[in-house]
gemmi code that builds the backbone of each chain (N, CA, C; Angstrom):
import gemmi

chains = {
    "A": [
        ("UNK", (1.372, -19.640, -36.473), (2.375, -18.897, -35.696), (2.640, -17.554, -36.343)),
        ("UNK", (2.507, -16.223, -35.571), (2.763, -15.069, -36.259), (4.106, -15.018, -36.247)),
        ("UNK", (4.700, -14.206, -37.487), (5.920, -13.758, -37.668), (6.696, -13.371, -36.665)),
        ("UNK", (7.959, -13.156, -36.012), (8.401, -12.517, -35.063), (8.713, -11.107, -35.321)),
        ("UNK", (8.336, -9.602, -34.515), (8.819, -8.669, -34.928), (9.002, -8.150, -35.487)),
        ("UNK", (9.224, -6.697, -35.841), (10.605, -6.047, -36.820), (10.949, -5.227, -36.106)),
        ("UNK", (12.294, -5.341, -35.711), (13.018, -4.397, -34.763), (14.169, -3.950, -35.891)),
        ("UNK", (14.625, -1.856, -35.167), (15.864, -1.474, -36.121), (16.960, -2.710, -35.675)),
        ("UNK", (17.998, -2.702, -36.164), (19.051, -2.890, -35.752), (19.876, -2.322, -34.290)),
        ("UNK", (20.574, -3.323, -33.832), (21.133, -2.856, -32.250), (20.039, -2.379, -30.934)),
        ("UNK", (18.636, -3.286, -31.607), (17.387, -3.234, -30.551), (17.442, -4.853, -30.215)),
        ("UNK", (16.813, -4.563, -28.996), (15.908, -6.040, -28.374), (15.248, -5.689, -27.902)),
        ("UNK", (14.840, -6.805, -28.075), (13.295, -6.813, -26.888), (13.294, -8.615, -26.082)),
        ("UNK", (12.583, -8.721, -25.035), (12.725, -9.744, -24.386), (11.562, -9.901, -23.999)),
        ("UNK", (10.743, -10.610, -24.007), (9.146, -11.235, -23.478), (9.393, -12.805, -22.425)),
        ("UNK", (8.592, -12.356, -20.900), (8.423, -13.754, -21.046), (7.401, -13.491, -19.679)),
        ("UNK", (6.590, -14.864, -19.625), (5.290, -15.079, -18.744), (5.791, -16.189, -18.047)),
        ("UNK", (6.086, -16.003, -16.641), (5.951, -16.793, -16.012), (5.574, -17.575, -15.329)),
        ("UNK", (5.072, -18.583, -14.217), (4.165, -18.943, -13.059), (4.673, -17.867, -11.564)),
        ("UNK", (3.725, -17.868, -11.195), (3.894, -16.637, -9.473), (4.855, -15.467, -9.772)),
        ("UNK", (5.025, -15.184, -8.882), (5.790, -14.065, -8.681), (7.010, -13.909, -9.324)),
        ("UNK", (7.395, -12.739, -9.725), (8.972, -12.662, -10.281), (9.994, -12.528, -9.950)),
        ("UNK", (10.775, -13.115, -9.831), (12.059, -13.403, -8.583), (12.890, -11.803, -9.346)),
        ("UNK", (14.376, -11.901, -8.631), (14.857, -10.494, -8.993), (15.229, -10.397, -10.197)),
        ("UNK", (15.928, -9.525, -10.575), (16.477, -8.980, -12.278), (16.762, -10.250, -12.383)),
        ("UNK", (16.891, -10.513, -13.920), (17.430, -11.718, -14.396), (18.826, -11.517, -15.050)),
        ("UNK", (19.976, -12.548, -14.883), (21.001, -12.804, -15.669), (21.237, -11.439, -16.804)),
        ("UNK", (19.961, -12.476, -17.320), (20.282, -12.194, -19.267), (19.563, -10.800, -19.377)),
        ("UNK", (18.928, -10.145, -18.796), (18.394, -8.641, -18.655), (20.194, -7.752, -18.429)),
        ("UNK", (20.497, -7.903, -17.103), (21.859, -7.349, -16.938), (22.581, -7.821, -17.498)),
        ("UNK", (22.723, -9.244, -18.326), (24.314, -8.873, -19.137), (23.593, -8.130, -20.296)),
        ("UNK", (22.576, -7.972, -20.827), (22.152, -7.196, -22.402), (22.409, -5.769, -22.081)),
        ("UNK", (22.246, -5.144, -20.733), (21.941, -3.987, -20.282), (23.333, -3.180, -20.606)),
        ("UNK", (24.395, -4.444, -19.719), (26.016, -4.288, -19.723), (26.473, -4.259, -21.251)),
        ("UNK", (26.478, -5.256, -22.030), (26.684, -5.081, -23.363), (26.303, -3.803, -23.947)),
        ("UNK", (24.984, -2.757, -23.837), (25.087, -2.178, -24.282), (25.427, -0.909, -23.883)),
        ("UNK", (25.888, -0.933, -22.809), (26.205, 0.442, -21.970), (27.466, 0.199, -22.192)),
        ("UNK", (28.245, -1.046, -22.766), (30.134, -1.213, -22.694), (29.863, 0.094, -24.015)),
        ("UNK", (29.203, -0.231, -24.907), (29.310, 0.046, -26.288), (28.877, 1.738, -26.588)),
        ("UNK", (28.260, 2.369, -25.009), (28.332, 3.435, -25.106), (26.800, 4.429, -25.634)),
        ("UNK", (26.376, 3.332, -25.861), (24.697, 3.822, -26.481), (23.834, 4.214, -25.384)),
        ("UNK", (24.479, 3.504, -24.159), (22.337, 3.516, -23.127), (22.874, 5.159, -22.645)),
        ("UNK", (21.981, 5.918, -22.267), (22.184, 7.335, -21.824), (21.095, 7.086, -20.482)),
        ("UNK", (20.125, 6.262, -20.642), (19.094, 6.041, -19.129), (18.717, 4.414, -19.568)),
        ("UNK", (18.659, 3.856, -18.203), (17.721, 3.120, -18.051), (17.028, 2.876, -17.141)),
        ("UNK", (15.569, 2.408, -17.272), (14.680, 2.381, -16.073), (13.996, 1.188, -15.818)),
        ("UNK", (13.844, 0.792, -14.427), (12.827, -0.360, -14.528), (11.626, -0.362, -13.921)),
        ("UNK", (10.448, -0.686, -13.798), (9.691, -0.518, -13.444), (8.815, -1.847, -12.927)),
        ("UNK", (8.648, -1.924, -11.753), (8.202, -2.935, -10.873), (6.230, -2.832, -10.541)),
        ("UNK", (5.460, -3.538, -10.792), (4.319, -3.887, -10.511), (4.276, -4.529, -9.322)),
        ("UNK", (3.806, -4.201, -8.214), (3.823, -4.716, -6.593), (2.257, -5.171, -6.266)),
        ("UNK", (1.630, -6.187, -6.006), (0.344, -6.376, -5.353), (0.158, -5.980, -4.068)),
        ("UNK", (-0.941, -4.719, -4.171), (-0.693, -4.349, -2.640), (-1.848, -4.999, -2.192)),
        ("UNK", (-2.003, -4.310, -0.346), (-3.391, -5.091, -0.307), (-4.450, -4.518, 0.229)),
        ("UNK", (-4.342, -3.259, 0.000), (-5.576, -2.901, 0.002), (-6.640, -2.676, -1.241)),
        ("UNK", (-7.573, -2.755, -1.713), (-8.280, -3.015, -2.897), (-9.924, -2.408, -2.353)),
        ("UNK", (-9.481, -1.008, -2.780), (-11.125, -0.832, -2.617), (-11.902, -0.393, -1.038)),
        ("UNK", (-10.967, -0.469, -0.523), (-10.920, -0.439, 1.471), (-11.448, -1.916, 2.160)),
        ("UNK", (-11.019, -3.132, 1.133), (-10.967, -4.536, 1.121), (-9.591, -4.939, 1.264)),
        ("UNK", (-8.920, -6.053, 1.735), (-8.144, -6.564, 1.966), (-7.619, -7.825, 1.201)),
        ("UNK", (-6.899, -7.719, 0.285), (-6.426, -8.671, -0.703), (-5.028, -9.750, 0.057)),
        ("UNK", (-5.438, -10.821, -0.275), (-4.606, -12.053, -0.155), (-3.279, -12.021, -1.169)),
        ("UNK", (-3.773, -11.917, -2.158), (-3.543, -12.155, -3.579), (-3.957, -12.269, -4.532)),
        ("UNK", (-3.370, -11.610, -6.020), (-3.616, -11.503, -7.491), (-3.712, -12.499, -8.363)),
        ("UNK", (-5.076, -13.254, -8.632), (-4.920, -14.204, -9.419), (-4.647, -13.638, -10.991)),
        ("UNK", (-3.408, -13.904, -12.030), (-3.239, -13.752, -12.971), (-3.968, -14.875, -13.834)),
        ("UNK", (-4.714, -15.223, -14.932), (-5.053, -15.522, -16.472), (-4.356, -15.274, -17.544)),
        ("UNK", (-3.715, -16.069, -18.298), (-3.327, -15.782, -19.812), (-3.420, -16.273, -20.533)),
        ("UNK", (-3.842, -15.973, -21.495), (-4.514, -16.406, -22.835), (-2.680, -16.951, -23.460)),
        ("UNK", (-2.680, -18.170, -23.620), (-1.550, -18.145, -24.234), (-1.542, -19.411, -25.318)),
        ("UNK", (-0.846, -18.895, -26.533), (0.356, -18.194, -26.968), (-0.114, -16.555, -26.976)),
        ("UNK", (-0.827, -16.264, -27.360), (-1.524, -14.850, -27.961), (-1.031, -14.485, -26.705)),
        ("UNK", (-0.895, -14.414, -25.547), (-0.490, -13.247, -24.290), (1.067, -12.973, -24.599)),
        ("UNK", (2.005, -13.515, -24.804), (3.163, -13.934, -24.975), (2.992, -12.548, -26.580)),
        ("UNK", (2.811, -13.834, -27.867), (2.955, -12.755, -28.598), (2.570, -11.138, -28.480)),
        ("UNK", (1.382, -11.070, -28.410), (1.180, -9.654, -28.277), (1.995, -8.781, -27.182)),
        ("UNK", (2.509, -9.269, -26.292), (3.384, -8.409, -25.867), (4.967, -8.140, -26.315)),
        ("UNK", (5.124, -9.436, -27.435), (6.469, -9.199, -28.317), (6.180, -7.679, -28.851)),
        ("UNK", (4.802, -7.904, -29.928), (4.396, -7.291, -30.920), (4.255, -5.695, -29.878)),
        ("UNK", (3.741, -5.255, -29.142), (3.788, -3.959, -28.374), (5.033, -4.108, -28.169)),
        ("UNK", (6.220, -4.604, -27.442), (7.532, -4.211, -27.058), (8.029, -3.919, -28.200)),
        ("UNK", (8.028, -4.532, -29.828), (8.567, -3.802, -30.569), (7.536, -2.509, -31.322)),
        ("UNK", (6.869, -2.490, -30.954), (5.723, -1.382, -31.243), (6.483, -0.138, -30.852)),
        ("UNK", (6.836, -0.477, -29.311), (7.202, 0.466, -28.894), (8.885, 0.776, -28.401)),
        ("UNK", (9.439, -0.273, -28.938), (11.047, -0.087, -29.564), (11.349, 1.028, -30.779)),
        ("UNK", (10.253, 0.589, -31.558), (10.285, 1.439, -32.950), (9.593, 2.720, -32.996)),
        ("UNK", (8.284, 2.883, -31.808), (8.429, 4.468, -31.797), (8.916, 5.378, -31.135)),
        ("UNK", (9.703, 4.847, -30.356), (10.431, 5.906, -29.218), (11.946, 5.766, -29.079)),
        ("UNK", (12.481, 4.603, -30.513), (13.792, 4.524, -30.942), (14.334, 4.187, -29.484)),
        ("UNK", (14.181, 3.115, -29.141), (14.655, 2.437, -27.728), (15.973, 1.540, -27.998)),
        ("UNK", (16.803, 1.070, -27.431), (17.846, 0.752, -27.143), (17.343, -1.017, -26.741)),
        ("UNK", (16.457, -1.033, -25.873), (15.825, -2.541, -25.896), (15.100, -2.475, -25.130)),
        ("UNK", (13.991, -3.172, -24.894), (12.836, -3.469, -23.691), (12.874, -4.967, -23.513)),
        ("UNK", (12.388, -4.769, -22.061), (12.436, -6.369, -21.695), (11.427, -6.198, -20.550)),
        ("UNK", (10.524, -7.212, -20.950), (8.825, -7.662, -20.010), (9.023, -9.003, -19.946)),
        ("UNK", (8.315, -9.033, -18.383), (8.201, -10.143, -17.639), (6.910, -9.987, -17.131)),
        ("UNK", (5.715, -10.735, -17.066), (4.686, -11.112, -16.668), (4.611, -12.494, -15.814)),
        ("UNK", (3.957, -12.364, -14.611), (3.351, -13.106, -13.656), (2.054, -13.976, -14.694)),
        ("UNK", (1.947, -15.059, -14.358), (0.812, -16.200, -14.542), (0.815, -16.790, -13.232)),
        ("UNK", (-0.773, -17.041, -13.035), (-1.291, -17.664, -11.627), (-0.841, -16.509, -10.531)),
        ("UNK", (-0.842, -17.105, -9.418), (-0.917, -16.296, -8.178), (0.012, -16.018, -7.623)),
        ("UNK", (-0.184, -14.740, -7.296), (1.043, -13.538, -6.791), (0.601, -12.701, -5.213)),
        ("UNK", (1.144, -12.880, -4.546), (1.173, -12.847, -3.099), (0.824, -11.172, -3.036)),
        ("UNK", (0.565, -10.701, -2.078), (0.552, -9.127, -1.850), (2.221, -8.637, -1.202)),
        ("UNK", (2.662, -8.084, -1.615), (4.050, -7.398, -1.685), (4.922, -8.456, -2.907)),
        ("UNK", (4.412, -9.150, -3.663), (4.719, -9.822, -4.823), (4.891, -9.363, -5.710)),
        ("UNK", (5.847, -9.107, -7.107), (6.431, -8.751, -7.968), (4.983, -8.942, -9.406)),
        ("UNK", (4.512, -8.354, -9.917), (4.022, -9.438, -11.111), (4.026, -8.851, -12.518)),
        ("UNK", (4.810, -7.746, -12.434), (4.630, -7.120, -13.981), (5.996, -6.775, -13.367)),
        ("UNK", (7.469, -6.719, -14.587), (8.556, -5.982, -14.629), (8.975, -5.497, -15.877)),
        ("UNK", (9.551, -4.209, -16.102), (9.673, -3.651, -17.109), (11.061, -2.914, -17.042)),
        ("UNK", (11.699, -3.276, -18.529), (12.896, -2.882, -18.232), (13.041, -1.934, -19.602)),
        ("UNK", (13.437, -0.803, -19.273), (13.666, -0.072, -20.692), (14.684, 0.537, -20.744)),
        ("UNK", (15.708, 0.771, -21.847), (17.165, 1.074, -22.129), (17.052, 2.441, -23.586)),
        ("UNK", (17.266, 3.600, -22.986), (17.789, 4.592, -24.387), (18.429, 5.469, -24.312)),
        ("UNK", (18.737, 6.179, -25.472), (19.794, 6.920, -25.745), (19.524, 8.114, -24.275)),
        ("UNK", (18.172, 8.598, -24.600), (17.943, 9.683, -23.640), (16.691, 9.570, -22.322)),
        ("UNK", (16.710, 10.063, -21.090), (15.700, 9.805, -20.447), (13.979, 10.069, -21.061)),
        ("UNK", (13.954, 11.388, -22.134), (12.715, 11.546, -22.317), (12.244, 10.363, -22.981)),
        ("UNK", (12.614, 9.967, -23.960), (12.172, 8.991, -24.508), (11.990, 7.437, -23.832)),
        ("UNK", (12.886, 7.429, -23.084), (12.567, 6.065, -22.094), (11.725, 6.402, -21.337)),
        ("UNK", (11.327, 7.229, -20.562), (10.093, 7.758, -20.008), (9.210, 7.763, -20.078)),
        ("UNK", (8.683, 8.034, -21.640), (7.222, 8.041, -22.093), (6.903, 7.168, -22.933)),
        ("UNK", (8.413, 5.944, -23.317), (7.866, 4.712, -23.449), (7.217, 3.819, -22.196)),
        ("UNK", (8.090, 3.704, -21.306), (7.590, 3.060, -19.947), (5.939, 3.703, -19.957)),
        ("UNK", (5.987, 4.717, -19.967), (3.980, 5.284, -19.860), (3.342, 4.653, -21.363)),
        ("UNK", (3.923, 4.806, -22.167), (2.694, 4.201, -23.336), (2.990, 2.330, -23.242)),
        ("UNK", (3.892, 2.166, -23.045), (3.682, 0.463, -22.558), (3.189, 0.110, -22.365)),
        ("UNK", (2.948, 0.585, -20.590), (2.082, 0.029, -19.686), (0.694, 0.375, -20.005)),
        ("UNK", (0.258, 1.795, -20.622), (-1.163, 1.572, -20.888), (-1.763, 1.058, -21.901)),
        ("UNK", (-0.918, 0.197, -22.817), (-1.172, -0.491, -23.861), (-1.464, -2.069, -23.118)),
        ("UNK", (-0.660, -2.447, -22.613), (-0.379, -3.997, -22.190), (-1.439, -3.823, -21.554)),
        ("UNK", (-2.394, -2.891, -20.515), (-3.577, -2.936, -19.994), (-4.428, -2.746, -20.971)),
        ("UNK", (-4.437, -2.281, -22.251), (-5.512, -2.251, -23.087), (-5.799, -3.528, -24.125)),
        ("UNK", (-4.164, -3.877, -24.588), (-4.104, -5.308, -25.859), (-4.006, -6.356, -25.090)),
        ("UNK", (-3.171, -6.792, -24.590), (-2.839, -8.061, -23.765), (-3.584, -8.545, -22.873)),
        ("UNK", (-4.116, -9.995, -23.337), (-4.721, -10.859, -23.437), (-4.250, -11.449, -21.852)),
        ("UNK", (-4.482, -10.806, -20.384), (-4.185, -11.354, -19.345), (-5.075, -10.599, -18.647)),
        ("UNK", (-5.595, -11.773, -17.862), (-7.039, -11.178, -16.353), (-6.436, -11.422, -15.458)),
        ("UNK", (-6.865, -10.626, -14.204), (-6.265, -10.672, -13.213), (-7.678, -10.845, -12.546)),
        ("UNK", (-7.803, -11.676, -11.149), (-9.118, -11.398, -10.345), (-8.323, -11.814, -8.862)),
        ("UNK", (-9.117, -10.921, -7.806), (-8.645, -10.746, -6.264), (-9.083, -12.194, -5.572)),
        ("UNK", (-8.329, -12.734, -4.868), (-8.215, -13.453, -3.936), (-8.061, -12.772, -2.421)),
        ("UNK", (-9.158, -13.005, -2.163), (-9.052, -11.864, -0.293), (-8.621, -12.260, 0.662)),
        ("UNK", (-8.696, -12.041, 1.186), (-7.755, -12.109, 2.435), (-9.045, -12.980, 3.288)),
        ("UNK", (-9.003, -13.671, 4.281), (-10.003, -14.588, 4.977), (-10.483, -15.892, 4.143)),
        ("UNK", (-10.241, -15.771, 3.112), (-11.065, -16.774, 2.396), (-10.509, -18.177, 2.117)),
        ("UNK", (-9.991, -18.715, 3.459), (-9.489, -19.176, 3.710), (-7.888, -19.240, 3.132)),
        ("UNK", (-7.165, -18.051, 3.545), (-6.158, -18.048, 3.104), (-5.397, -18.234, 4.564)),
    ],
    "B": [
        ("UNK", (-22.783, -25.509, -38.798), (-21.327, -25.966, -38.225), (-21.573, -25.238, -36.732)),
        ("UNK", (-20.860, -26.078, -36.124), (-20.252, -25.584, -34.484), (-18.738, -25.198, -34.857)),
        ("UNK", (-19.150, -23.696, -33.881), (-17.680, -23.020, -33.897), (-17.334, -23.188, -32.053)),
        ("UNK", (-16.311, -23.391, -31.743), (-15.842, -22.953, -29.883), (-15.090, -21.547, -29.699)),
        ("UNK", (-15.902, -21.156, -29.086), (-15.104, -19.955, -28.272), (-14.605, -19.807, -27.113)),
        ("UNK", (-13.278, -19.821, -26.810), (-13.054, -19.661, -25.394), (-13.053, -17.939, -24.685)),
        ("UNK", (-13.493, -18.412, -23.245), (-13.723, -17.197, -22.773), (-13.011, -17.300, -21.418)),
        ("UNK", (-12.641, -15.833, -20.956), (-11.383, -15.548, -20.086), (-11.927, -14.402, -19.006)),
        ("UNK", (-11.657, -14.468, -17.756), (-11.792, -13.347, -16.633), (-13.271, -13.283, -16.912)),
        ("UNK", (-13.695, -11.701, -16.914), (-15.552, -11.209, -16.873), (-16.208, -12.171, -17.513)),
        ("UNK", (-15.906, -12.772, -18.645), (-16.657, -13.163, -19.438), (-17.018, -14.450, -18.957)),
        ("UNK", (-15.934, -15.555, -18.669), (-16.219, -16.193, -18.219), (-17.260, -16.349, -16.512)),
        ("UNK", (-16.548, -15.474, -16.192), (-17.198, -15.551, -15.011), (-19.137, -15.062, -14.853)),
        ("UNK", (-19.256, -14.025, -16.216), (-20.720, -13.967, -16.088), (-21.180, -15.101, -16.654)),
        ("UNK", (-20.765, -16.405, -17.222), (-21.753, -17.376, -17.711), (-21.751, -18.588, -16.972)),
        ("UNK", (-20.261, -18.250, -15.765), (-19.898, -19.620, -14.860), (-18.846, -20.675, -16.279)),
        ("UNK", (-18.686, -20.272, -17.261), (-18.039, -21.413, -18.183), (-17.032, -20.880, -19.093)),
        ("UNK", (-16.049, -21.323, -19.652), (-14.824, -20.554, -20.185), (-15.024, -21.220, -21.696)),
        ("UNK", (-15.823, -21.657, -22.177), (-15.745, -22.123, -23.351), (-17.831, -22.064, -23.502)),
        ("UNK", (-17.815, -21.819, -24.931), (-18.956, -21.641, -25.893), (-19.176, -22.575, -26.878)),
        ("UNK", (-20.389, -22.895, -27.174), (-20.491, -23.815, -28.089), (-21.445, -23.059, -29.458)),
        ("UNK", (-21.509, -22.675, -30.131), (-22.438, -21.804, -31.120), (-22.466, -23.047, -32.217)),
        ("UNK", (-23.483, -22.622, -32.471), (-24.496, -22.925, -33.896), (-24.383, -22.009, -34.942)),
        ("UNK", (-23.484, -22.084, -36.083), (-23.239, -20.963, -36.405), (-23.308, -21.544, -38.361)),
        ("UNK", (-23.963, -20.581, -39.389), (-24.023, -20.575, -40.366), (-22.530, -20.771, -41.049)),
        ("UNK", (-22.480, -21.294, -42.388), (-21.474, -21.386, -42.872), (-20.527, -19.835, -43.451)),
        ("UNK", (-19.686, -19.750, -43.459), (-19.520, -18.266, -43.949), (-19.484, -17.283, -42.901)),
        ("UNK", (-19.591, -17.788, -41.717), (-19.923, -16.852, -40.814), (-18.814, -16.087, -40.702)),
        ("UNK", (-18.936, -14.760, -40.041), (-17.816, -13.682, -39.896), (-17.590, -13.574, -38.194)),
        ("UNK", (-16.159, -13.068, -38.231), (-15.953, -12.629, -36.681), (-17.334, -12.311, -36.150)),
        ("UNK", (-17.794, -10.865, -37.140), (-18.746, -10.120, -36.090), (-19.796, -10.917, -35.638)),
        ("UNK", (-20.522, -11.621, -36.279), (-21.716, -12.609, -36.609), (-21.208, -13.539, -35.354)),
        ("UNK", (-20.023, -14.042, -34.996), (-19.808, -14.814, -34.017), (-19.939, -13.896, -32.899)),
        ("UNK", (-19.643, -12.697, -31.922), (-19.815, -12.487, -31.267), (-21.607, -11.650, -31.148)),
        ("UNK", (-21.712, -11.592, -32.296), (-23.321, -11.543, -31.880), (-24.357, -12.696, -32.045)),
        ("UNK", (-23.879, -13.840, -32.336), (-24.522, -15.006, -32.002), (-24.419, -15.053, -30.591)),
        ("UNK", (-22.656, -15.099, -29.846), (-22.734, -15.166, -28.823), (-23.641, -14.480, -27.504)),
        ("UNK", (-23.711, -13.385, -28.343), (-24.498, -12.101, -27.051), (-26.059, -12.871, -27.270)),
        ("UNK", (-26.764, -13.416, -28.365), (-27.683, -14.250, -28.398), (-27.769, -15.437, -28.000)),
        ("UNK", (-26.902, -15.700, -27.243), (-26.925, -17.125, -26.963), (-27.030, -16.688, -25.088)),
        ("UNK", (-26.133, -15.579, -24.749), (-26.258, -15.654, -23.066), (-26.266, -14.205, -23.771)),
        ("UNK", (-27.267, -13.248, -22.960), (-27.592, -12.485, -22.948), (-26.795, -11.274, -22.045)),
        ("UNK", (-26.848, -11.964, -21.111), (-25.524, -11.641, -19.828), (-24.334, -11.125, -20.528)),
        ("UNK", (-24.055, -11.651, -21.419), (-22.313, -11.567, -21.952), (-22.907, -9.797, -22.775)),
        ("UNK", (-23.706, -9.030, -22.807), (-24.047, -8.260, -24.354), (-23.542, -7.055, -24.087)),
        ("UNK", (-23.731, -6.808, -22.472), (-22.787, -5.535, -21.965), (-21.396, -5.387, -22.586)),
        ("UNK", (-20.811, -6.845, -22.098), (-19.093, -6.987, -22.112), (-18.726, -7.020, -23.239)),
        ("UNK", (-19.789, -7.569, -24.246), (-18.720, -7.847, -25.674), (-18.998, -7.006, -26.346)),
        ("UNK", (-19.673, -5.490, -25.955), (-19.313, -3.884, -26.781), (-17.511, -3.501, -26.523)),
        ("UNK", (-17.213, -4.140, -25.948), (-15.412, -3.681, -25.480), (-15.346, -4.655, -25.607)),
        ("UNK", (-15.510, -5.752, -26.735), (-14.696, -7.502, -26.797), (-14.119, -7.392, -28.158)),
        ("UNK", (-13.230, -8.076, -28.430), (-12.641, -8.335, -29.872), (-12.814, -9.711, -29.941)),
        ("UNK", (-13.008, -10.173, -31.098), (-12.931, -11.867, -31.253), (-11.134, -12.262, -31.918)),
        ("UNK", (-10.506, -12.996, -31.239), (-8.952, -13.468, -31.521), (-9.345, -15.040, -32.130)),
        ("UNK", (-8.581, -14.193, -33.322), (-8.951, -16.010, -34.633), (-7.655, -16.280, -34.714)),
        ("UNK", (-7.191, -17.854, -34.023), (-5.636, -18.200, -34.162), (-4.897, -17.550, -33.272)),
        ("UNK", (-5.410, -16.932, -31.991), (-4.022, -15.823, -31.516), (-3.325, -14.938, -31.926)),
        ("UNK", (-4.734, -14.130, -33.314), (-4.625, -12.629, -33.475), (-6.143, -12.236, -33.549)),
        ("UNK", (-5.879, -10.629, -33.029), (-7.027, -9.829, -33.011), (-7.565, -10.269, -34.777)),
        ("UNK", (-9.311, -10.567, -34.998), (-9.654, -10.872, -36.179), (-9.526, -9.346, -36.836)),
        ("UNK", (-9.799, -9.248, -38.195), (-9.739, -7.747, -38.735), (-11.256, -8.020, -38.896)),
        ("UNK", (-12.212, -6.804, -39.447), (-13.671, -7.018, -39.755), (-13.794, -7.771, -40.926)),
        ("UNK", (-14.997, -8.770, -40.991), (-15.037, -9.660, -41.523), (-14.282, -10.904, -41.571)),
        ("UNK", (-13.896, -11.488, -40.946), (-12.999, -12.249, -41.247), (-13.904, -13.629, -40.841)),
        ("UNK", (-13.934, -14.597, -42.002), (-14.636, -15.399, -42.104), (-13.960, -16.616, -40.987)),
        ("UNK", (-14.626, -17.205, -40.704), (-14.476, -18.259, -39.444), (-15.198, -19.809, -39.965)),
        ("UNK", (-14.127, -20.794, -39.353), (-14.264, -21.983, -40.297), (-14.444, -22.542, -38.808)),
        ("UNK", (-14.722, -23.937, -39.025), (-15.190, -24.842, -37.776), (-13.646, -24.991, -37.001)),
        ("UNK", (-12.440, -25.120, -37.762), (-11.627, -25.752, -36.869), (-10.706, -24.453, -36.711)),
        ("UNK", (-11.037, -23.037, -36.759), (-10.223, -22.322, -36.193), (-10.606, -21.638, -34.453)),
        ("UNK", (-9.430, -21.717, -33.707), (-9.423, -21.257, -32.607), (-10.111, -19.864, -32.570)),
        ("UNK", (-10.940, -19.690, -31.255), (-11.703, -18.397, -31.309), (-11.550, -18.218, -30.004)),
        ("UNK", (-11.333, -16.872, -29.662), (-11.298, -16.610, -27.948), (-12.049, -14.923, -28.005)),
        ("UNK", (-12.678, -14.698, -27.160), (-13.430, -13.269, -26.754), (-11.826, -12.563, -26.276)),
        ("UNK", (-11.085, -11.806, -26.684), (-10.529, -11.074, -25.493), (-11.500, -9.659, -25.724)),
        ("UNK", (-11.374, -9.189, -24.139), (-12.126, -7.663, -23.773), (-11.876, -7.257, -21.979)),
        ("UNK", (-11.707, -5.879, -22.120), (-11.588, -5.857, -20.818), (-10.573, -6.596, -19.934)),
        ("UNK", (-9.281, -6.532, -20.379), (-8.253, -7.436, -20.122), (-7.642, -6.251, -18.278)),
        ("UNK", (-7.131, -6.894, -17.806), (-6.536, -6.288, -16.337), (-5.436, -6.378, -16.303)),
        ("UNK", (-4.318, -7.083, -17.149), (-2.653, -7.303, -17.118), (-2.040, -6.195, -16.179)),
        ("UNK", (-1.082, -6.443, -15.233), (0.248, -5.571, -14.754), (-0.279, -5.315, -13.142)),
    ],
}
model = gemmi.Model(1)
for chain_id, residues in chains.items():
    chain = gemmi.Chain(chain_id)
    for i, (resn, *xyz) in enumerate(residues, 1):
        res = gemmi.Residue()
        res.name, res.seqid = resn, gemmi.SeqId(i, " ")
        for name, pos in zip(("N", "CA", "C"), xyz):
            atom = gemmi.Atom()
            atom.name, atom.element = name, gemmi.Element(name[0])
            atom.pos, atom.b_iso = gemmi.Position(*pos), 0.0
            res.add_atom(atom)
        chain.add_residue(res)
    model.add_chain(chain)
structure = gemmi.Structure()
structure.add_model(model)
structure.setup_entities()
């Protein structure tokens, strides 16, 4: 089992992989969000939604089959959320990943990021996401539309 | 010794099978495992120039020697989000 983290102080981060699609914000995302906006720190926050559309290619997609290598999918996206807590001095991040199959207008990647200032929450949300497509240990393959869906 | 490798998305899908069985010298290293593998299915030799070998559910570092009962998985070319 790898170590958990190292985050500054008055950071989080939140990881989690689910089965299908991702239902709406969660609970414990908005009360962390609230806690820290009582306290006067968040200056932006943003979230960012992954949608399966369906067109693919000028093909017609059913749905996104997700793969994850797990535990390793799970960790490594701890290990990038505090990667990238600690270089862009974030306030907290919180990822949610889809496992198995996700409908077209289906939720399957959510990203939640909290900081002092918009630039920096900004161009964490961009180095995130092109990390989690480069490290993280999750395949996705198309399910089409006709095939007997 | 036999080492197992599991394999995920492309990889699997160019051999039809998500798991590997190698014949592999004692002492063997990460790298030595994924180029046994590219010798074993030939198919896989494209994909595993962009593959890392994950020992235990971390990326291996170079060299890292590989024993019969540790977990091995190809990740490469991953699609997440």
């Amino acid at each position: 089992m790898n170590p958990p983290p190292l985050l500054p102080p008055d950071s989080s981060i939140r990881v989690a992989i689910t089965d299908g699609p991702l239902g709406a914000i969660s609970d414990a995302i908005l009360g962390a969000a609230s806690d820290a906006s009582a306290r006067g720190m968040v200056g932006a926050r943003l979230v960012f939604e992954g949608i399966v559309r369906r067109d693919e290619g000028g093909k017609s997609l059913a749905a996104l089959a997700y793969e994850t290598y797990d535990p390793m999918a799970e960790q490594t996206l701890a290990q990038l959320a505090a990667d990238i807590v600690n270089q862009f001095r974030l306030i907290s991040l919180a990822v949610e990943h889809s496992r198995g199959r996700v409908p077209v207008g289906g939720c399957s990647l959510r990203v939640e990021i909290q900081s002092g200032h918009r630039g920096e929450g900004l161009d964490a949300m961009r180095e995130f996401i092109q990390r989690l497509k480069q490290d993280v240990p999750i395949w996705k393959s198309p399910v089409w539309e006709g095939n007997g869906e | 010794m036999i080492v197992r490798v599991q394999l995920f998305g492309p990889y699997a899908a160019a051999i039809g099978s998500d798991e590997v069985a190698i014949d592999a010298p004692e002492a063997v290293t990460s790298e030595q495992v994924l180029s046994l593998l590219g010798h074993q299915h030939s198919q896989l030799v494209p994909l595993l120039q962009s593959a890392r070998l994950a020992v235990n559910h971390s990326f291996a570092v170079p060299g890292t020697v590989i024993g019969e009962r540790d977990e091995l998985a190809v990740i490469g070319m991953v699609s997440g989000g």
